[in-house]
N, C-alpha and C positions, 0 to 999 in steps of 0.2 A: 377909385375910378377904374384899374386895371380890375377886379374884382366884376364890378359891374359888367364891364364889357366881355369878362369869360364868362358868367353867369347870361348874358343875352346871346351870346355865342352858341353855348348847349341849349336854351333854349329854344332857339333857332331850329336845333340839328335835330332835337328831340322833338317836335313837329311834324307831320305829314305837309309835304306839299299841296297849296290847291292847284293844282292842272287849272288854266284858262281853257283849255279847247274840251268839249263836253262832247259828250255821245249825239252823233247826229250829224257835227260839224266836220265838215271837207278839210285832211289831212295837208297839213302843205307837203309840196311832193318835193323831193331835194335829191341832191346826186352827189357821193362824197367817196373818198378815198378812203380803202379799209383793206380788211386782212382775211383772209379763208387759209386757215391752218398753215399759216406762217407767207403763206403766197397772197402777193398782191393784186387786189379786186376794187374795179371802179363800182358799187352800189349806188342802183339807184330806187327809189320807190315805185317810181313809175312800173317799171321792169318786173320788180318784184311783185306787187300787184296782179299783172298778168297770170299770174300761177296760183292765184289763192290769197285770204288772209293774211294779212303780214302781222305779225307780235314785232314793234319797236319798242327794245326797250332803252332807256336812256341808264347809266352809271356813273357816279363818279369817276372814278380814275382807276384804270388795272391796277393790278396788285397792289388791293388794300383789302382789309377783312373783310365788310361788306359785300364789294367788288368781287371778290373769288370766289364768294360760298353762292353768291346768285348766278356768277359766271356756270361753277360746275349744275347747281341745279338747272340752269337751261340745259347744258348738253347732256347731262342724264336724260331729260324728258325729249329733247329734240327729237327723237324718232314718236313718240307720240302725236307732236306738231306735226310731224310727215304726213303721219297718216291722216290726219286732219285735212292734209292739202296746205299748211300755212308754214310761212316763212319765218322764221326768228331772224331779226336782226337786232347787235348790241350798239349804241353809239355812246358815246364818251369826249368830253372834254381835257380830260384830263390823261396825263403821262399818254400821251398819244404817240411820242417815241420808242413805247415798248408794246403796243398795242398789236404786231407782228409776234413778236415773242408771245405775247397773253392770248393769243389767238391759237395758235400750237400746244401751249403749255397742256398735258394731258390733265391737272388738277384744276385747271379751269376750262378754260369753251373746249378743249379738247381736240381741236378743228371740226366742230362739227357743226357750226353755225361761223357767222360773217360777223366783224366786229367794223363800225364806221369810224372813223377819226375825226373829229369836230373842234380843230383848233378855230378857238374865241367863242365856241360854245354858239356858234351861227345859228347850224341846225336846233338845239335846244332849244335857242330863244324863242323860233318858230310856234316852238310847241309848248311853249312857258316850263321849261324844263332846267332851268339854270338853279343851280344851289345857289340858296338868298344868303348864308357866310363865306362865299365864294364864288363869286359871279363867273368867273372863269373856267368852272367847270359844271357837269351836267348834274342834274339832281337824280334821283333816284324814281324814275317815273316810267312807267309800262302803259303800251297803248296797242290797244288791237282794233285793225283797220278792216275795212271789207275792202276787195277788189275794183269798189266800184269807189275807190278811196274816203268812204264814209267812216270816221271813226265810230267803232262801236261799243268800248270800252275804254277806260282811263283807271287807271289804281296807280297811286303817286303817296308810294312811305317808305320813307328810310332805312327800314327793317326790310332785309332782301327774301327773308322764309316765305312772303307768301304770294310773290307775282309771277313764279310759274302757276300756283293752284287757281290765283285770279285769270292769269291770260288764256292759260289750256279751259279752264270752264269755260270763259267768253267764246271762244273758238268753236269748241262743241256746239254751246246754244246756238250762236250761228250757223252752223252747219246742220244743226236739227230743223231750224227753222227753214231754212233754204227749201 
């Protein structure tokens, strides 16, 4: 029986998320408590919006493997996203008490990007973003919004390598098309 249930466990994990909300569909807008390089920031979408594109991406929980290697690959690219005009924001459910810390840490966001805190995985839910073997925290899901809060893009896999290359493309396209 415990068998069973670690084998539907990694199955679980070993799956890509499907995202509910699709390209096309109006972002819910939300407003959370977060981190910019260790200083505390009220993030909201709305706000962010106003300046361009926003990349939400959603994480499990700071410092975990996953969590760190896609943490630093946003803040390596983040001046790309600049130039683009668009926002990165991280939100997370998880270890949302160190998410100050993970926000400074120079081996992940580096302070170069805004991390949300989403104790109970609120926000998430919104966005069908909740890891289905742990409800209580966020899954691994990246969404890129237009200004005018239309999502334009959704890539939702558990493998962190490749949603900077997905979200900065989406970003571009958008902005060619514009």
């Amino acid at each position: 029986m415990k068998r069973i249930a670690i084998a539907a466990a990694v199955a679980a994990l070993a799956t890509p998320a499907a995202a509910a909300l699709k390209p096309g569909e109006k972002a819910p807008n939300f407003t959370a408590p977060g981190f910019l390089a260790g200083d505390p920031v009220q993030l909201s979408l709305a706000d962010a919006l106003k300046k361009g594109p926003v990349v939400l991406y959603f994480f499990p929980s700071a410092y975990t493997k996953g969590c760190n290697l896609e943490a630093r690959l946003f803040s390596e690219a983040v001046n790309e996203f600049k130039a683009q005009k668009a926002t990165v924001i991280g939100v997370t459910a998880g270890a949302v008490n160190r998410l100050a810390e993970f926000s400074k840490d120079t081996e992940m966001c580096a302070g170069k990007f805004a991390v949300a805190a989403d104790p109970g995985a609120k926000i998430a839910k919104q966005y069908d973003a909740v890891l289905p073997v742990k409800p209580d925290w966020s899954d691994r899901t990246s969404y890129v919004i237009a200004p005018n809060g239309q999502i334009l893009h959704v890539y939702s896999k558990l493998d962190p390598s490749q949603h900077v290359n997905e979200t900065l493309g989406a970003v571009k396209a958008y902005n060619q098309r514009k």
